[in-house]
C-alpha positions, 0 to 999 in steps of 0.5 A: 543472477539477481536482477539489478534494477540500478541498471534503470538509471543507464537505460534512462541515460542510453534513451538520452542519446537520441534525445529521449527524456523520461516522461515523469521526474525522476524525483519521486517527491515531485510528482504530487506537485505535478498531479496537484497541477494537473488533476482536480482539487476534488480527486487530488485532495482526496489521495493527497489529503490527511486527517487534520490539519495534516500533522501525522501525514508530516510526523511520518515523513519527519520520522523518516528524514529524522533517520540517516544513513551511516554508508560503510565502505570497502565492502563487496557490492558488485553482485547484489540481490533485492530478493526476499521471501515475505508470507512465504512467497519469494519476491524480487524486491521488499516492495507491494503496492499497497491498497489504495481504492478508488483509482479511477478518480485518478486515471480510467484505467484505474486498478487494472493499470496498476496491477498490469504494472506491477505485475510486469515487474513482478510486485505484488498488487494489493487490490483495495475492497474500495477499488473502482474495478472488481476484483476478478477483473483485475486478477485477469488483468495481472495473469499469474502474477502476485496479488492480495486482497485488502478487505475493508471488513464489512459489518454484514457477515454475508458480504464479507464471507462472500468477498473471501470467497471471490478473492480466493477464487481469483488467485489472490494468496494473502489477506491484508485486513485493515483495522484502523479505519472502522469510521472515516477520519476527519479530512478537511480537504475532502470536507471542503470540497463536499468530495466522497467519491462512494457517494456517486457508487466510485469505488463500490465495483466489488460491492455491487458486482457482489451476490451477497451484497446484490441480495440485500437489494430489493431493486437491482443496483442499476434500477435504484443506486441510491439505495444501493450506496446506501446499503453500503454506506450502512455496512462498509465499515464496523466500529464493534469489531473487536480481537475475538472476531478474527477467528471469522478470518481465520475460519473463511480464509486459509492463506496468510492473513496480515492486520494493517494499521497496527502501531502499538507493540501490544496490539502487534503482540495480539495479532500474533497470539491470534494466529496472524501471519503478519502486521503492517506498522502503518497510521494510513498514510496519516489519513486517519488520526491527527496527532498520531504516532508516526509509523517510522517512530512505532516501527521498531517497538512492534518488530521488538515485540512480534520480530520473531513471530509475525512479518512485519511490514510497513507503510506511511510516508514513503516516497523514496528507495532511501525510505524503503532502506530506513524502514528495512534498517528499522526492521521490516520485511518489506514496504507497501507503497502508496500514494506515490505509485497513484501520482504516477498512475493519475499522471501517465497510467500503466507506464507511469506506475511502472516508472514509479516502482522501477525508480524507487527500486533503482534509487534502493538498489543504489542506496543499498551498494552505495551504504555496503549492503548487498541484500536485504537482509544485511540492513540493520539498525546500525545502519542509521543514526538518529538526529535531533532536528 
């Protein structure tokens, strides 16, 4: 039988009745009030900040609350199963942890925590090519549990076949590039700290662990980490990039490869002409074009155009099992989630990212029976409708 997470809501109330309360809110909104309270200006404002003045970061959550649901009524929700099948690996809910790097600003445990975590539910863990912890480390953190690799696509051609490589090796199935940050955005809550965490070599593990990257070196990482922040400042990111160059991906790694970042249905179309196997709609999380399109808003024109030919998924402003059902309504497989899974991990580690994701499927399962939909695959476009304010 399909897992029922809305069952996480009686475990919460039976835990009351010898007076136990949940150690986080409920409420997944109020959790980066809380990490803002508790963690520094300089690690809150970096997951928390956006390009800008912030205005996409909003228009992604403007997009989602201009949505509403339409319940229905009278239908038979009582068996109901989150269970979906996304880049041909069958998972328990349409939920994965997206990659967030430099985790360890939020919490020592960093990634491991939240692999261990979302391993222990069963959702995948999309480890960042930024991440503070290498990546073999986190894969033996996670045992046999679901795990892709997101590459930042590095400008030296050694490191990122290297990093294919490695991530292949320790089991990650799927490759998640993202193409839409090949310069840092503009973030003033970051300038105005003076606060880029690669600079002090957070975030590089994968980096320097790397025997490509280590060959590039003329002194061993420990003996001069100047020089090797500098080696990668110079190759983390390249803005020549262009369509012609995924055929490299294509050639090194032979197991789905999703573009992250698309949002124009164009883009999504030479995705799928290029032998993609998937695309995330998604604008970073508002951290990377101010003024940019909501990904919610460029959703259904990239599933109107690749629907058929690509998976499609989605991230950018979700920070509740209701958005998760809007963006399912709107045509994706699944969702990534982002920041709120690191307020969790920053506020309470493995348990805390735990909490996050068993929440935000209980309040989904919830949704979904409460609006007359037993799966997934029952949410369409007619389940929403759109206002104006």
């Amino acid at each position: 039988m399909a897992k029922h997470w809305a069952d996480f809501q009686y475990e919460i109330y039976l835990n009351g009745m010898t007076g136990a309360v949940p150690r986080l809110p409920t409420d997944l909104t109020r959790l980066e009030e809380l990490t803002e309270q508790r963690l520094g200006p300089g690690p809150v404002g970096y997951v928390a900040g956006s390009a800008g003045d912030g205005s996409t970061a909003r228009a992604n959550r403007a997009a989602l609350d201009r949505r509403r649901i339409v319940p229905r009524v009278l239908r038979d929700v009582h068996e109901r199963d989150l269970s979906v099948e996304v880049l041909g690996r069958s998972l328990p809910a349409p939920l994965a942890l997206a990659p967030v790097g430099v985790l360890s600003i939020m919490h020592p445990d960093a990634e491991s925590a939240a692999a261990r975590a979302a391993a222990a539910q069963g959702v995948p863990f999309v480890l960042s090519s930024a991440s503070s912890t290498p990546m073999e480390q986190v894969a033996e953190a996670m045992g046999e549990a679901e795990r892709w690799f997101q590459l930042y696509w590095p400008k030296d051609v050694k490191v990122a076949r290297s990093f294919l490589d490695r991530a292949k090796a320790a089991g990650f199935t799927a490759l998640v590039v993202t193409l839409d940050t090949p310069l840092l955005s503009w973030r003033p809550r970051d300038l105005d700290q003076a606060y880029l965490p690669f600079l002090h070599g957070v975030g590089t593990a994968n980096y320097f662990s790397d025997p490509a990257f280590q060959a590039g070196l003329v002194k061993p990482v420990h003996e001069d980490p100047n020089a090797a922040v500098m080696r990668f400042v110079g190759m983390f990111a390249d803005p020549a990039k262009s369509w012609p160059d995924l055929a490299f991906l294509r050639e090194n790694w032979d197991g789905p490869i999703v573009l992250k970042g698309v949002l124009h249905p164009d883009d999504a179309r030479h995705a799928a002409d290029a032998g993609m196997d998937g695309v995330v709609v998604s604008n970073h999380g508002g951290r990377q074009v101010a003024g940019a399109i909501a990904a919610a808003d460029a959703l259904p024109g990239v599933v109107e155009a690749v629907g058929d030919r690509l998976t499609v998924l989605f991230d950018s402003g979700v920070r509740t099992g209701d958005d998760v059902f809007k963006a399912l309504a709107l045509g994706a497989r699944a969702v990534l989630l982002g920041r709120p899974y690191v307020y969790g991990l920053g506020l309470d580690g493995q348990a805390g990212v735990e909490h996050v994701i068993r929440c935000l499927l209980a309040e989904l399962d919830l949704t979904m029976a409460l609006s007359g939909h037993a799966t997934p695959a029952a949410i369409g476009p007619d389940a929403l409708t759109e206002t104006t304010v």
